[in-house]
VEXDREN-2710 file (C-alpha; in Angstrom, 1 decimal):
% VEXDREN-2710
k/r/px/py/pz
1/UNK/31.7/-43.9/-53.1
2/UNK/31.4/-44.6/-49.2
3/UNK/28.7/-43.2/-47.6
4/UNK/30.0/-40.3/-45.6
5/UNK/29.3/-41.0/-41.5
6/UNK/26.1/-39.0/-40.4
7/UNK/28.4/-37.2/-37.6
8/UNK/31.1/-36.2/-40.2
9/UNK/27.9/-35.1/-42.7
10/UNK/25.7/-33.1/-40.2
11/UNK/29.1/-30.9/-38.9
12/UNK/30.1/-30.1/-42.8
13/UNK/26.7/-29.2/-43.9
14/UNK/25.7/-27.1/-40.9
15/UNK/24.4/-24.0/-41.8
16/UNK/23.5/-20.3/-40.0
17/UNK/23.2/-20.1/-36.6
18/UNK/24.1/-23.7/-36.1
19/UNK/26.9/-23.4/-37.9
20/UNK/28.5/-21.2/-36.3
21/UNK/27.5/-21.5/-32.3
22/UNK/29.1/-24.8/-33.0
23/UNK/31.8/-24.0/-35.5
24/UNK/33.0/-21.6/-32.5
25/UNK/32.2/-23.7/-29.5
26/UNK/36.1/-24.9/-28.9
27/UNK/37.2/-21.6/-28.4
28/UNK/35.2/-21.7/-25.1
29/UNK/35.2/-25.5/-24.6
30/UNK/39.0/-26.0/-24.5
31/UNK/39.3/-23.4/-21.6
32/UNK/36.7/-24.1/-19.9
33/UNK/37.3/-27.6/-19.9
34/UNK/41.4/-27.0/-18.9
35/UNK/40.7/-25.0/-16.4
36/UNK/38.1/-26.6/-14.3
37/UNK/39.4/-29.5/-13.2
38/UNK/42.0/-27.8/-11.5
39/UNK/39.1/-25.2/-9.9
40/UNK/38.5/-26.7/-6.9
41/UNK/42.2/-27.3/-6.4
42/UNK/43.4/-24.0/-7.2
43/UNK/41.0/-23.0/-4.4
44/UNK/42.1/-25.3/-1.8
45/UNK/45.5/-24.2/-2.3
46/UNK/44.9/-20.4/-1.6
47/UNK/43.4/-21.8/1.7
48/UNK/39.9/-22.6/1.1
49/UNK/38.1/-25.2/3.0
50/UNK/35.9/-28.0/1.4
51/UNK/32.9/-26.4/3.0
52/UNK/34.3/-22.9/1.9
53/UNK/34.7/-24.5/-1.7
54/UNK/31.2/-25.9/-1.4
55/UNK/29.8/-22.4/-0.6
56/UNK/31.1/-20.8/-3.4
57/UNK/29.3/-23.0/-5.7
58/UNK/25.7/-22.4/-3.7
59/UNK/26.1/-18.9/-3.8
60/UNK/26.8/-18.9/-7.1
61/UNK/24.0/-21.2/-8.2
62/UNK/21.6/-18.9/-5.9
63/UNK/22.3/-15.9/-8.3
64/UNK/21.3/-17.8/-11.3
65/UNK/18.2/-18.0/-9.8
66/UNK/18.0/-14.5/-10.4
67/UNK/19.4/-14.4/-13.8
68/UNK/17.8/-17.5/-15.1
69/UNK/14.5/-15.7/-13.9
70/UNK/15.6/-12.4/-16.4
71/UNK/16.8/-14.4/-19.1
72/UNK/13.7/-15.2/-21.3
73/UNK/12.9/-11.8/-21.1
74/UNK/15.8/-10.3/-22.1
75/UNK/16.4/-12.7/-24.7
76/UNK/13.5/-11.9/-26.2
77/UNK/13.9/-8.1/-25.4
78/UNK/17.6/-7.6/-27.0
79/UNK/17.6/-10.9/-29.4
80/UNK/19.2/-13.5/-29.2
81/UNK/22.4/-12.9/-30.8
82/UNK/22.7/-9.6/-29.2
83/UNK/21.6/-10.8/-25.6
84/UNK/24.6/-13.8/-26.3
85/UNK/27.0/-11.0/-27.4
86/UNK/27.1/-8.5/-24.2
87/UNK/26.1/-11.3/-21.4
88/UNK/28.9/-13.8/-22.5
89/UNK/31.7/-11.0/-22.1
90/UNK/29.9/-10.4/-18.3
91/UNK/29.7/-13.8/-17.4
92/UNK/33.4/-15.2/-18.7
93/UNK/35.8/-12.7/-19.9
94/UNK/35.2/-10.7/-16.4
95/UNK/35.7/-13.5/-14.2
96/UNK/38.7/-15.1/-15.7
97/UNK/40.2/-12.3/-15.1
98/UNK/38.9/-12.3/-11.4
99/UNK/40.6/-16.0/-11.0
100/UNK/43.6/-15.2/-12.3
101/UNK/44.2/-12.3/-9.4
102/UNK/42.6/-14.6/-6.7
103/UNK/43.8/-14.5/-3.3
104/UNK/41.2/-15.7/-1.1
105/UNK/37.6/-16.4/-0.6
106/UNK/36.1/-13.0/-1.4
107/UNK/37.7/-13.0/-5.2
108/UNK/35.3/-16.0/-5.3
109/UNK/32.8/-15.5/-4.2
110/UNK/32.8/-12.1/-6.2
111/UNK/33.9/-13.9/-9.4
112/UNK/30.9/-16.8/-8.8
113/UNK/28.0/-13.9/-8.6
114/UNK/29.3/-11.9/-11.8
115/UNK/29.7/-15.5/-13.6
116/UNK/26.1/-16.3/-13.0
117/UNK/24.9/-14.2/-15.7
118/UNK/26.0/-16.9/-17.9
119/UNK/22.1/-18.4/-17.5
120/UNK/21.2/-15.4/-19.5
121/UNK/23.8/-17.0/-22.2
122/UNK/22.7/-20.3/-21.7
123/UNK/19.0/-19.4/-22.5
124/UNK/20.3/-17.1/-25.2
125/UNK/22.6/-19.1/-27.0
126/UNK/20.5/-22.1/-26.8
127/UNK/17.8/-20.5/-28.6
128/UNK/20.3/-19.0/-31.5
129/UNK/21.8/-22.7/-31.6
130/UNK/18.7/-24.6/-32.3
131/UNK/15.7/-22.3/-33.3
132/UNK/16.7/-22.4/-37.2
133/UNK/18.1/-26.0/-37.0
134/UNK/16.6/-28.9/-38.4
135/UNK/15.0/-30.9/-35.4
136/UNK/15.9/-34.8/-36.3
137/UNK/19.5/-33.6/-36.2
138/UNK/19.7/-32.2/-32.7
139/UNK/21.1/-34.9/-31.0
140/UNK/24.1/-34.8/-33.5
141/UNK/24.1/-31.4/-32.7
142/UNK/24.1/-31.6/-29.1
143/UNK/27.0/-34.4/-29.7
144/UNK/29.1/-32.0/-31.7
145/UNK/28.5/-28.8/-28.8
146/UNK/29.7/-31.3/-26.0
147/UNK/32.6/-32.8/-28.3
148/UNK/33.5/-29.0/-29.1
149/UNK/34.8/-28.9/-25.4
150/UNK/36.0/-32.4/-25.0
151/UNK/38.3/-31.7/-27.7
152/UNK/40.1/-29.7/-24.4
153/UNK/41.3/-33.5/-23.5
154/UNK/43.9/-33.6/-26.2
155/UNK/45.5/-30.2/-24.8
156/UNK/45.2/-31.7/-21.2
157/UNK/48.9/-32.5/-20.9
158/UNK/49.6/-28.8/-21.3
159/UNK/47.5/-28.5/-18.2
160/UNK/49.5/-31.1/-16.8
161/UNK/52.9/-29.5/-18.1
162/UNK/51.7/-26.4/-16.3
163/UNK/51.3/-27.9/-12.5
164/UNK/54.3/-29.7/-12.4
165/UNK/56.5/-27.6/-13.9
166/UNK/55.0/-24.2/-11.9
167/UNK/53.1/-25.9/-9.1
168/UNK/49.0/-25.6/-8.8
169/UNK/48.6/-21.5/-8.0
170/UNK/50.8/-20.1/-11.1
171/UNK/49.8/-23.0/-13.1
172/UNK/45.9/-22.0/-12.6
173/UNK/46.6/-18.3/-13.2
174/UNK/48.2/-19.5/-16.8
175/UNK/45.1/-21.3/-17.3
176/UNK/42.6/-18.8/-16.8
177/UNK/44.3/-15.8/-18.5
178/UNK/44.8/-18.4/-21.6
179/UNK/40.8/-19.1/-20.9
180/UNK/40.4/-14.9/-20.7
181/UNK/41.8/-14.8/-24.3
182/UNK/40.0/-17.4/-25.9
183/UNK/36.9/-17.2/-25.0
184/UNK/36.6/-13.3/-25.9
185/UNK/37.4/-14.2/-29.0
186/UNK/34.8/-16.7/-29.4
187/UNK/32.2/-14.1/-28.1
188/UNK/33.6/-11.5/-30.5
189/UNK/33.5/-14.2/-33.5
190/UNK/30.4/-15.4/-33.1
191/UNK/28.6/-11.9/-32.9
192/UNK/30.1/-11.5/-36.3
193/UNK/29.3/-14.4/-38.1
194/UNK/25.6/-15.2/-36.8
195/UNK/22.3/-13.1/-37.3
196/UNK/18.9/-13.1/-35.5
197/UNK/17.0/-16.1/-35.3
198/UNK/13.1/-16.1/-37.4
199/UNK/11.7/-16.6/-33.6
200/UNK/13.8/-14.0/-32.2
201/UNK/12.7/-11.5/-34.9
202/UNK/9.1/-12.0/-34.1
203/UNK/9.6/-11.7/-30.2
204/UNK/12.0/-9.0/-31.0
205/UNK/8.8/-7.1/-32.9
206/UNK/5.9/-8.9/-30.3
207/UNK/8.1/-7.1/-27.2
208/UNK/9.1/-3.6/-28.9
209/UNK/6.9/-1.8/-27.0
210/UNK/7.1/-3.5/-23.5
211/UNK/9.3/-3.3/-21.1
212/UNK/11.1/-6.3/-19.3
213/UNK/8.9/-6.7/-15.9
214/UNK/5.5/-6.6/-17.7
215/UNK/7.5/-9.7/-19.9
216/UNK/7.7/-10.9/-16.7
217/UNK/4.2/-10.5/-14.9
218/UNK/3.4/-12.8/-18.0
219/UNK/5.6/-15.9/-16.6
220/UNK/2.2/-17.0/-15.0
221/UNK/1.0/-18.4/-17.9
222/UNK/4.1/-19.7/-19.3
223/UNK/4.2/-21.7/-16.0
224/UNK/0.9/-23.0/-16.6
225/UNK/1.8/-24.5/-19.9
226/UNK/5.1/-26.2/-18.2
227/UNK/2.6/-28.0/-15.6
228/UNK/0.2/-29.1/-18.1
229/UNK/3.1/-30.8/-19.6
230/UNK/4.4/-34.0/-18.3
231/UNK/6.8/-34.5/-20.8
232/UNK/8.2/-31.3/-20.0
233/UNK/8.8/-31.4/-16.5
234/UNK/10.3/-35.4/-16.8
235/UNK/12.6/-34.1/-19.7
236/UNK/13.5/-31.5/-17.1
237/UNK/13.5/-33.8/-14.1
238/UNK/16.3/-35.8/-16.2
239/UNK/17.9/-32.6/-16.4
240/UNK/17.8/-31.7/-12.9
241/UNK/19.6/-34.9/-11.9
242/UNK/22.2/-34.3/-14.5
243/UNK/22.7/-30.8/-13.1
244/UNK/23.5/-31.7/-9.7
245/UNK/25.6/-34.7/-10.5
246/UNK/27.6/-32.7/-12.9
247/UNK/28.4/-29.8/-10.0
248/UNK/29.0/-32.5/-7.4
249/UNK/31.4/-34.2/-9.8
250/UNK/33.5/-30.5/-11.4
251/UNK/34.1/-29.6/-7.5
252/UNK/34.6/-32.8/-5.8
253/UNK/36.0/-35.5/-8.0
254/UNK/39.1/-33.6/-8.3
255/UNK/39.4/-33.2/-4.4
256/UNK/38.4/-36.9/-4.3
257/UNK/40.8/-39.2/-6.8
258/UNK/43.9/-36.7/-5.2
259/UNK/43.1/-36.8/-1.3
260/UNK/41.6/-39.9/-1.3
261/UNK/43.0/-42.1/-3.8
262/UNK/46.4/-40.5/-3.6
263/UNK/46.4/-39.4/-7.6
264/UNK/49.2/-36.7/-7.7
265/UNK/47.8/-33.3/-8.6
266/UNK/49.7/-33.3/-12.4
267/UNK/47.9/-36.6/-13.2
268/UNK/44.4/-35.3/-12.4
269/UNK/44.1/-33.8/-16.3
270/UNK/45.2/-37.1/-17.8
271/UNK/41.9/-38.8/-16.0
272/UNK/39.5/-35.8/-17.8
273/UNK/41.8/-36.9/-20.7
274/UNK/40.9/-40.5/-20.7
275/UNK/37.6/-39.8/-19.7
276/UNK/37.0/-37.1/-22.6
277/UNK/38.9/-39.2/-24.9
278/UNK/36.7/-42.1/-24.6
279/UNK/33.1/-39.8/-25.1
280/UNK/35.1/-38.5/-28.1
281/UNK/35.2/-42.2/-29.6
282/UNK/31.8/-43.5/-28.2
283/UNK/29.8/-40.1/-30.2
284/UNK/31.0/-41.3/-33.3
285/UNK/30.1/-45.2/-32.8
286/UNK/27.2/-44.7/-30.7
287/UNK/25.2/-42.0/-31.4
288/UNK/24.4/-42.2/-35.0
289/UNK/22.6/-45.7/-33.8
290/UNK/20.2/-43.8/-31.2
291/UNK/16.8/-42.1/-32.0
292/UNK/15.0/-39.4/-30.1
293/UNK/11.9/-41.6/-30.1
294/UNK/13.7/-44.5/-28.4
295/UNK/15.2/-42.9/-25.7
296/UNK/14.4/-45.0/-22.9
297/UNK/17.3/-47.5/-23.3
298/UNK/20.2/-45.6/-23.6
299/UNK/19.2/-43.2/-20.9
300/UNK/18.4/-46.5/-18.5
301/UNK/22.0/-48.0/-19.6
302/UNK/23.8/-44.7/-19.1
303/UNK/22.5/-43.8/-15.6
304/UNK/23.3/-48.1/-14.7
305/UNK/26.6/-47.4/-16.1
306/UNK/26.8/-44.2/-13.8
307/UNK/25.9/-45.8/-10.4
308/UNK/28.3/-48.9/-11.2
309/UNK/31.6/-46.4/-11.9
310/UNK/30.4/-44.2/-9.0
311/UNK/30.6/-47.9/-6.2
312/UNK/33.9/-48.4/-7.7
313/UNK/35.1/-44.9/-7.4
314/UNK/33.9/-44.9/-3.5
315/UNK/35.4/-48.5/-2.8
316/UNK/38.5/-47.9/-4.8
317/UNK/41.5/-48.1/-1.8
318/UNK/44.4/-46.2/-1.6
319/UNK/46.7/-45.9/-5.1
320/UNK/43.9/-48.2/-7.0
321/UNK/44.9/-46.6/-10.2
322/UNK/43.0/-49.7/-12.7
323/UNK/40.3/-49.6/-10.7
324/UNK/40.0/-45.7/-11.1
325/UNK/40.9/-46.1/-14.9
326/UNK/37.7/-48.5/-14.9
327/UNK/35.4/-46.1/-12.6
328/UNK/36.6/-43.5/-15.2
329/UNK/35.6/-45.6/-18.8
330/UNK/32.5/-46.1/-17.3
331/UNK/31.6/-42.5/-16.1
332/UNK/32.6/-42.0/-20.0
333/UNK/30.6/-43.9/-21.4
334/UNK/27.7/-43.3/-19.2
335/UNK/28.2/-39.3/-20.3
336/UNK/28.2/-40.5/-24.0
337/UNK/24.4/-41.7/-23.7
338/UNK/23.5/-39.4/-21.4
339/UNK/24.5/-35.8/-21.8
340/UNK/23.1/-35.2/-25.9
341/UNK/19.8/-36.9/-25.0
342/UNK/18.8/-35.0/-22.3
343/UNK/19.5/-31.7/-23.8
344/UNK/17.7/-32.7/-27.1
345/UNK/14.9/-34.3/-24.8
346/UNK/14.7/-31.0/-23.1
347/UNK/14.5/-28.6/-26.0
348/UNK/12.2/-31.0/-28.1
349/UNK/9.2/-31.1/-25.2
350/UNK/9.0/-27.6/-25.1
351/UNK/6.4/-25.1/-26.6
352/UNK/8.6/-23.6/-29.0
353/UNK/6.4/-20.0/-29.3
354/UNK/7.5/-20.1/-25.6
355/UNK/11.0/-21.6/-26.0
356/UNK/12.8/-18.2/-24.4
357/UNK/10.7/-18.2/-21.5
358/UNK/9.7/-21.8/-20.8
359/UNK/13.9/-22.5/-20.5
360/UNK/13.8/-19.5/-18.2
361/UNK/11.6/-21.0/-15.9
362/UNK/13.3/-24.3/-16.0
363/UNK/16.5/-23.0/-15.5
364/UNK/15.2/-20.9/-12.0
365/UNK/13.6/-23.7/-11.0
366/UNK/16.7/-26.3/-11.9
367/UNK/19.1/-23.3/-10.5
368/UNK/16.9/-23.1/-7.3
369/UNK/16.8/-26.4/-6.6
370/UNK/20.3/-27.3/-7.6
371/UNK/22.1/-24.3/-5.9
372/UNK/22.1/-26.2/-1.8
373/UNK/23.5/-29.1/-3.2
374/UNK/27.1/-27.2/-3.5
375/UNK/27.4/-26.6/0.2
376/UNK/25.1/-30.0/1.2
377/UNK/27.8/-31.9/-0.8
378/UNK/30.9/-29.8/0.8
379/UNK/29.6/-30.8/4.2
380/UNK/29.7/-34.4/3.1
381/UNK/32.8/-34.4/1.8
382/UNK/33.9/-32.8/5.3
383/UNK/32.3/-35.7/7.2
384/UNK/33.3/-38.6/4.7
385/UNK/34.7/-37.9/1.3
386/UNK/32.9/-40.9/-0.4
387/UNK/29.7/-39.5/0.9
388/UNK/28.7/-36.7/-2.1
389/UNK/29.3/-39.7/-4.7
390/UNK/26.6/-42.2/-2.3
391/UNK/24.8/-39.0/-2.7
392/UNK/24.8/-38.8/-6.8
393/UNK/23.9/-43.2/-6.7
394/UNK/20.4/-41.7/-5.1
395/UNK/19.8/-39.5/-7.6
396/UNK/20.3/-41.7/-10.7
397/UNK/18.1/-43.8/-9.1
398/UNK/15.7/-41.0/-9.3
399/UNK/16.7/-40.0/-13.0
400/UNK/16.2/-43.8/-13.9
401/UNK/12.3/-43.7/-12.6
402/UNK/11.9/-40.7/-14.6
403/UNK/13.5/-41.8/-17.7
404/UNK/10.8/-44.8/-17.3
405/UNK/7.7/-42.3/-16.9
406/UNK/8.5/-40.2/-19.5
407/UNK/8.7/-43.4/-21.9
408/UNK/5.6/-44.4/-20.8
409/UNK/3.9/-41.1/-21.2
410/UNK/5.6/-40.4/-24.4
411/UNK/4.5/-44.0/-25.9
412/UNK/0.8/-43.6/-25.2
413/UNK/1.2/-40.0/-26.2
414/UNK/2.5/-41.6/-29.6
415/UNK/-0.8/-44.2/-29.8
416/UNK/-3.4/-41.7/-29.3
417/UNK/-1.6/-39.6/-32.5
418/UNK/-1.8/-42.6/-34.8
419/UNK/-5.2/-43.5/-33.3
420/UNK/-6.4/-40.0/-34.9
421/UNK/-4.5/-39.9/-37.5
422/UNK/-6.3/-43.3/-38.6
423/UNK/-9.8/-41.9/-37.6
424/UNK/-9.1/-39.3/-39.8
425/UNK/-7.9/-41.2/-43.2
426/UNK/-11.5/-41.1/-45.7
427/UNK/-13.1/-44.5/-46.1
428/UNK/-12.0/-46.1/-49.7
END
């Protein structure tokens, strides 16, 4: 009989928690992932500036901040399949409801603060995702929870169907009520069918009796574990560049390919088609090759990949569909390598007696550092529309010297373990 393929095997003998954060994922993914490249349109249709556009996105980041900051304490204060429960409802249901009444920049702005709870989810569900999963399948994992929302690529032509046929505003509105619908189902579904993790039983019993400031006056020494931690904070450094690519590219590349290149608005979904299409096919060829422990060369060739289909996205003239096409393979592929490792990379160099409140941390300190680069890149955009995609060159260039670091560290880290473990073997 042939051996079953180790993507197709880990997704049918999931179990738990795992089974079924990912089992639900598309019910949010599809959405999320229809809607958004249109976001940035929709709002510069109801009259939003680039800048204005830009804003939104900052202020919204700088209220993660806040939440990001809550989130390992509530987590570990409500559970984490509780905590997933009320704070996903808050963070999507609500403001897809806000977008589809939208008329101008204060329904934004309004519906970016309420969606920032979603850092409490993201803590939240990360922790009921991987805490009773089996560790040397989390990239698989990972690559399933990201395909979960690429599978939106093979529903893009509805998206597509939508703009032309009812032009950008009712199209949008379709999009999000549609999202509204879907995505409370998931929450609802997923409540049902998962159960508290082992860790989040015994923070659930560890924090009965506190309330959720002292849990926070203890962040000191969580903090102080993070910065004894190199591995940690280049994992996150990865993850940092990642984060402000990836909000540079939602609210820009749209903008971009439509005023600049001259792609008509209905065509914009059959690029996150192709695009999503391609990661689709690369998961199943490339990652059952790639191991945790030899990270470094995927991450280096994904983040090359990345800077070459950003110089041909910025030199691309007027109507250069092919050369688009190729920006976008690229970009695809680039994702492919990139997006599962850093999250396993992430979650794998972190205490996990801390793992609630360490991600907290890292996600107010990502959030913080991430949230300027909305309005920094709307400003650019203003000036030169090229100009926030020479901006994400820099920082793969910056996520390629810490990829190297951290392979260093993690290498010698790696000797000195089999260095004692030898020490230790009795003499025959």
């Amino acid at each position: 009989m042939k051996k079953r393929h180790p993507m197709i095997n880990t997704l049918l003998n999931l179990k738990g928690n795992t089974k079924a954060c990912v089992y639900t994922e598309p019910l949010w993914g599809i959405p999320f992932n229809l809607y958004t490249p249109y976001a940035s349109v929709y709002m510069f249709a109801l009259g939003l500036g680039d800048s204005q556009i830009g804003l939104v996105a900052s202020i919204g980041l700088a209220f993660q901040i806040l939440f990001a900051l809550l989130s390992g304490a509530i987590t570990d204060k409500l559970g984490r399949r509780k905590t997933t429960f009320i704070f996903d409802i808050i963070a999507w249901s609500v403001p897809c409801l806000i977008w589809f009444f939208a008329k101008n920049f204060t329904y934004f702005v309004v519906a970016a603060i309420i969606n920032s709870v979603q850092r409490v989810t993201a803590n939240s569900w990360t922790c009921l995702l991987v805490e009773d999963a089996e560790q040397e399948k989390l990239v698989y994992i990972y690559s399933w929870v990201h395909m979960a929302g690429l599978i939106a690529a093979f529903f893009a032509p509805i998206a597509g169907f939508f703009v032309a046929k009812f032009d950008v505003i009712p199209a949008v509105r379709i999009l999000y009520l549609i999202a509204f619908v879907m995505m409370t189902s998931k929450f609802v579904i997923l409540y049902i069918f998962s159960e508290e993790t082992q860790q989040g039983k015994r923070r659930l019993e560890e924090t009965k009796n506190e309330h959720i400031f002292s849990l926070l006056k203890q962040y000191g020494g969580v903090l102080k574990i993070i910065l004894e931690s190199p591995q940690t904070l280049l994992s996150f450094g990865i993850l940092l560049v990642m984060s402000i690519v990836n909000m540079v590219n939602t609210t820009f590349w749209p903008l971009y390919i439509t005023e600049k290149i001259g792609v008509s608005v209905q065509m914009v979904s059959l690029f996150y088609f192709l695009r999503s299409a391609t990661i689709l096919v690369i998961y199943f060829i490339i990652i059952p090759k790639i191991n945790l422990s030899f990270f470094k060369y995927p991450l280096l060739i994904g983040f090359s990949l990345f800077i070459v289909s950003q110089t041909l996205l910025i030199s691309a003239p007027a109507h250069s569909y092919i050369i688009l096409v190729v920006s976008t393979l690229l970009e695809a592929f680039s994702l492919s390598l990139i997006n599962p490792l850093t999250d396993s990379l992430t979650i794998i160099n972190v205490d996990p007696n801390e793992r609630a409140r360490i991600m907290a941390i890292l996600h107010v300190i990502m959030i913080a550092l991430t949230s300027p680069f909305g309005w920094i890149a709307g400003i650019l955009s203003e000036k030169w529309r090229p100009l926030p995609f020479i901006l994400n060159i820099f920082l793969f260039v910056i996520g390629i010297i810490f990829t190297y670091f951290l392979s260093l560290i993690t290498k010698n880290k790696d000797k000195i373990k089999e260095e004692i473990v030898f020490v230790e073997k009795p003499l025959k």
